[in-house]
C-alpha positions in Angstrom: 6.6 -42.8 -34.3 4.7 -45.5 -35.4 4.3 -47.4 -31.7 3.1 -43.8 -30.9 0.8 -42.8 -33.2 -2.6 -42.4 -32.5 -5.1 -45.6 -33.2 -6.4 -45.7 -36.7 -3.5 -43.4 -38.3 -2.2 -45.2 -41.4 1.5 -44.7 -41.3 4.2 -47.4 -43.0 7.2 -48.9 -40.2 10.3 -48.5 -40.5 12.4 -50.4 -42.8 13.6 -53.4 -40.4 11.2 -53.5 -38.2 8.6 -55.5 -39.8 7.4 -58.5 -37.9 8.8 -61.8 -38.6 5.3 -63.6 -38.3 2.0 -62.9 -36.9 0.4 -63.9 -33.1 -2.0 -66.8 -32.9 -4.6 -65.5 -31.6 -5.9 -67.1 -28.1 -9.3 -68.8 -27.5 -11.4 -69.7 -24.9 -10.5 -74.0 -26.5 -6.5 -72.8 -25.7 -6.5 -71.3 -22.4 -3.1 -71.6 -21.0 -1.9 -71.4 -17.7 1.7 -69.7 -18.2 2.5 -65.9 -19.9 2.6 -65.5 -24.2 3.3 -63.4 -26.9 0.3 -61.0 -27.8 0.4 -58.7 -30.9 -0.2 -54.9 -29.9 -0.1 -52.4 -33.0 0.4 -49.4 -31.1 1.3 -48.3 -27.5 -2.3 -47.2 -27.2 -3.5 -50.1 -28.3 -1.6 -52.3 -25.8 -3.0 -50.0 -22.7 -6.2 -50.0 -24.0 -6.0 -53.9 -23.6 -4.8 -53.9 -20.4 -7.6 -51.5 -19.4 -10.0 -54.2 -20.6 -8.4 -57.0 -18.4 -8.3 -55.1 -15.8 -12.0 -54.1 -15.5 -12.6 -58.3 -16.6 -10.8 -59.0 -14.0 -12.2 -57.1 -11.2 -15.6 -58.1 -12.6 -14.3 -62.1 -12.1 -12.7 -61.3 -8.6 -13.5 -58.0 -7.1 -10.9 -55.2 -6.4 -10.1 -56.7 -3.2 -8.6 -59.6 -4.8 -7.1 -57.7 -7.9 -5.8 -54.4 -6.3 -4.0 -56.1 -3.4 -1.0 -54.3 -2.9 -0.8 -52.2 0.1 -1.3 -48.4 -1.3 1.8 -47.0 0.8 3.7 -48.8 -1.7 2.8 -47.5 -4.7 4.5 -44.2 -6.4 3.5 -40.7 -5.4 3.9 -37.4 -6.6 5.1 -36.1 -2.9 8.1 -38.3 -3.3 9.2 -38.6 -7.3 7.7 -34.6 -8.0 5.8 -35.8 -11.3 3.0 -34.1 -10.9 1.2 -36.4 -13.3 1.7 -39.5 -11.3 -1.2 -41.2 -10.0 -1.2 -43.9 -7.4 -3.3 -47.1 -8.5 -5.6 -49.0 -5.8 -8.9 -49.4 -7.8 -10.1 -49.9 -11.0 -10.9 -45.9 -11.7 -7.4 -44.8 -10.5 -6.0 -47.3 -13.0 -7.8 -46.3 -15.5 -6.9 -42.8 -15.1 -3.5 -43.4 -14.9 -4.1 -45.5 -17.8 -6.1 -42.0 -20.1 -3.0 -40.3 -19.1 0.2 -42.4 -20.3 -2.2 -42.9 -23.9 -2.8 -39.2 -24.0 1.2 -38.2 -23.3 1.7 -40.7 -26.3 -0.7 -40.3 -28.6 -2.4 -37.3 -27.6 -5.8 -36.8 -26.7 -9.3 -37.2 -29.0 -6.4 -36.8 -32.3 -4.8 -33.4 -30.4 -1.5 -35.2 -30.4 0.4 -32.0 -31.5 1.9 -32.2 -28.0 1.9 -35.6 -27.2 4.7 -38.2 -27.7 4.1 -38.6 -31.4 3.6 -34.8 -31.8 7.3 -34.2 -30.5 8.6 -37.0 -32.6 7.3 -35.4 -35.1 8.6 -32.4 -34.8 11.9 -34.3 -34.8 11.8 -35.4 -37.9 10.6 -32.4 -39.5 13.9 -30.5 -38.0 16.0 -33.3 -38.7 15.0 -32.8 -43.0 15.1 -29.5 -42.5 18.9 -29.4 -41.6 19.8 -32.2 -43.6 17.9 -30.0 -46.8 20.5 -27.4 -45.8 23.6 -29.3 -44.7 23.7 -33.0 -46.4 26.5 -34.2 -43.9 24.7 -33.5 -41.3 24.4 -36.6 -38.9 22.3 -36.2 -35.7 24.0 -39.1 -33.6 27.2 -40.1 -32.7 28.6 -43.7 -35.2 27.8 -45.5 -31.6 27.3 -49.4 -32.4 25.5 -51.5 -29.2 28.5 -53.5 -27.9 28.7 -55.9 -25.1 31.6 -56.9 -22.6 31.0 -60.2 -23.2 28.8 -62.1 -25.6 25.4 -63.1 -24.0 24.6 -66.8 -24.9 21.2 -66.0 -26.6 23.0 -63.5 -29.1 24.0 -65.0 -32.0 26.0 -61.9 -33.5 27.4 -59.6 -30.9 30.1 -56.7 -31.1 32.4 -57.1 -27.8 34.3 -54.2 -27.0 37.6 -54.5 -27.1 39.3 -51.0 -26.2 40.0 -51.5 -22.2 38.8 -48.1 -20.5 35.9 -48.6 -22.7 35.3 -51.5 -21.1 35.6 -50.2 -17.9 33.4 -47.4 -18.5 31.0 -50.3 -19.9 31.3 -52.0 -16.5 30.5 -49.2 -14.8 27.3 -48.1 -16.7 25.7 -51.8 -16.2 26.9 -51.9 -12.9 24.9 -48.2 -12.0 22.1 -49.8 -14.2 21.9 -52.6 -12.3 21.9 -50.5 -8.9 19.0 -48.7 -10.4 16.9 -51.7 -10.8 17.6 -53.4 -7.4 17.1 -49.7 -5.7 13.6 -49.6 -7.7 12.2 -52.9 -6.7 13.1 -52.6 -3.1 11.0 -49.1 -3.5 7.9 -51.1 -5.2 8.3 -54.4 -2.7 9.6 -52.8 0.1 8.9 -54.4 3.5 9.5 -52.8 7.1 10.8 -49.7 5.8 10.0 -46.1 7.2 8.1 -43.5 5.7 11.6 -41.9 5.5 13.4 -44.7 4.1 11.2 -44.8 1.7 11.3 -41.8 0.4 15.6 -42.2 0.4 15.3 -45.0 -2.0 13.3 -43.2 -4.2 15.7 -40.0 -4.5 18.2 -42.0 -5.1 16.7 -43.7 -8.0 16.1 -40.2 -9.1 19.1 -38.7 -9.0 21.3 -42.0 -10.3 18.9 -41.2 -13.4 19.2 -37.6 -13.7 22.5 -37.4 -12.4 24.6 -39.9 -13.0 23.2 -41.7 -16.1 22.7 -38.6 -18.0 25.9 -37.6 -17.7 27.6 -41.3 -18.1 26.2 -42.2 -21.5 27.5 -39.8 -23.1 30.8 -40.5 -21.4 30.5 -43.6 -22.7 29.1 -43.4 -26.1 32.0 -41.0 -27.0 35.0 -44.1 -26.3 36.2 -46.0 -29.0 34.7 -49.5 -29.3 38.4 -51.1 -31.1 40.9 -51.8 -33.5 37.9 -54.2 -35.3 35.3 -51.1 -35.4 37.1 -48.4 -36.4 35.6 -44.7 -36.3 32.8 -46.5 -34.1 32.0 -45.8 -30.5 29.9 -47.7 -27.7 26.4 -47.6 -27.4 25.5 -49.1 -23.9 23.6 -52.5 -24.0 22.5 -52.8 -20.7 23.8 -56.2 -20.2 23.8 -58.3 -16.7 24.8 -61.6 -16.2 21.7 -62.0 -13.5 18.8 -60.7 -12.9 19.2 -58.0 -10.4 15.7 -57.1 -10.2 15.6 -58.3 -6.0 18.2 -57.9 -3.3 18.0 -59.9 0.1 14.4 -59.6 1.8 15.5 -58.4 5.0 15.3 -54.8 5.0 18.9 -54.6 6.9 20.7 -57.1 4.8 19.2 -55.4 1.7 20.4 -51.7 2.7 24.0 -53.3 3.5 23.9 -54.4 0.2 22.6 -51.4 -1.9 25.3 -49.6 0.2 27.7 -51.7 -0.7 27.1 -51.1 -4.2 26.6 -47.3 -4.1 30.4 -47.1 -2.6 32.5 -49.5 -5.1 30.4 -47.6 -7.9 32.5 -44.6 -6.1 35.5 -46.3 -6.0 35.3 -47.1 -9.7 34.5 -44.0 -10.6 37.0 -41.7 -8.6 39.7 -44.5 -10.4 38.6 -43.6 -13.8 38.3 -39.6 -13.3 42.1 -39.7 -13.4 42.2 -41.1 -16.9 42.6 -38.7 -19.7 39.2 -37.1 -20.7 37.4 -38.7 -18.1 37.7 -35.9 -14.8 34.0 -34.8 -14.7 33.6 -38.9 -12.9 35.2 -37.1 -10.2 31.5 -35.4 -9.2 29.8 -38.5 -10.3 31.9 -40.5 -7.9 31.4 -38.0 -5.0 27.9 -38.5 -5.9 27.7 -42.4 -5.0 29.6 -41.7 -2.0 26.8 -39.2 -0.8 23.9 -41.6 -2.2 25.8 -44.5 -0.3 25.8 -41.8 3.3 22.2 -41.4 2.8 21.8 -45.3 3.2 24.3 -45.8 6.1 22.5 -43.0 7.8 19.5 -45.0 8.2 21.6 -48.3 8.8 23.0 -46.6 11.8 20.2 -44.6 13.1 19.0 -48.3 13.3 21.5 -50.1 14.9 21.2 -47.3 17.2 17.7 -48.2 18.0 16.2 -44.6 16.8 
């Protein structure tokens, strides 16, 4: 709520989330040629700001030299079905797109009843409502973030220590992982068809609507251990690499997202026969189908068609 709310709404953070210190401010005398920190006090505020560099920057180099992405690459509504979606090549389309994710979060000239804000709003209000009526009422599962392994940047770190939790962990960062390789050889695709194109972005979809809504709560139902009793597993996302880019070649890059897609099946259809864990069984036959959809193309190439 309070990254949401409108600019200019006094409201007070949330207990814990206070920053730690504030952003030095940049000057023209401390120009810098790498990325830094910059303090944003709300999500409006940050697009706002990148709005303005944006239009600086196109006034500095023209859109040639700022928009210079090939269009066919960018997101349509033809393909992902939000009908909201705008593709960005020039400074106006950006900027619209830009008016639209502010007004879905904040709402529009202080309408936010049915903007982000607005609905977490409405949240809150429910949640007192209930909890006026029914004191033990708790919205959430006890889920406490837990990781496989302890990153090296994380001082304190739960590590799950129940073993089919730890599969299903394995198996939700691995499908995350999928998800973000699948993405980026969407956005920097290279030789692809129309048609393979539009298969890597259905994918993503449905691993999103599909799979990872129905894993999380598969996972955030399992025990995290002996150590954290009456606690289970929130996800944490956790890879070892980034995944963000698979092999450049278009062929080598499909082998590999294939790959993927069927041990993610394999995985799967293994842990469906565990106690409580059957409905993995459609998830599973779900990787296999998203991995068919890849091989098609694969062999409709090698066929030369």
């Amino acid at each position: 709520m309070y990254m949401e709310r409108p600019e200019g709404m006094p409201l007070e953070d949330a207990e814990g989330f206070t920053p730690i210190d504030t952003m030095q401010a940049r000057s023209a005398a401390d120009a810098q040629l790498t990325a830094g920190p910059e303090e944003w006090h709300t999500v409006g505020h940050l697009y706002r700001g990148i709005d303005a560099g944006l239009a600086h920057l196109v006034e500095l180099h023209g859109h040639a030299d700022v928009f210079i992405g090939p269009p066919e690459a960018q997101a349509t509504t033809q393909v992902f079905e939000w009908s909201d979606l705008i593709a960005v090549t020039d400074l106006a389309s950006a900027r619209q797109a830009i008016e639209v994710i502010v007004e879905q979060g904040e709402g529009a000239r202080g309408d936010w009843v049915n903007s982000h804000f607005g609905r977490f709003v409405g949240i809150l209000e429910d949640y007192l409502a209930v909890r006026a009526t029914d004191p033990t009422f708790e919205p959430a599962r006890p889920v406490l973030s837990a990781y496989l392994r302890r990153p090296p940047d994380v001082a304190e770190a739960t590590v799950i220590e129940d073993s089919l939790t730890r599969r299903v962990a394995d198996l939700f960062n691995a499908v995350y992982e999928v998800i973000l390789q699948l993405q980026s050889r969407y956005f920097v695709h290279h030789g692809e068809t129309p048609e393979e194109v539009e298969t890597l972005a259905r994918t993503v979809k449905h691993l999103m609507n599909w799979v990872m809504r129905q894993l999380g709560p598969v996972l955030t139902s399992l025990p995290v251990g002996p150590a954290c009793p009456g606690r289970t597993t929130g996800p944490c996302f956790e890879m070892v690499h980034a995944p963000f880019f698979v092999l450049p070649h278009r062929g080598a890059a499909w082998k590999v997202l294939r790959e993927r897609l069927d041990s993610l099946a394999t995985v799967a259809e293994q842990l469906s026969e565990q106690p409580g864990l059957s409905e993995l069984s459609d998830m599973a036959n779900n990787f296999r189908g998203f991995a068919g959809d890849l091989g098609k193309h694969l062999e409709a190439r090698a066929g030369g068609t």
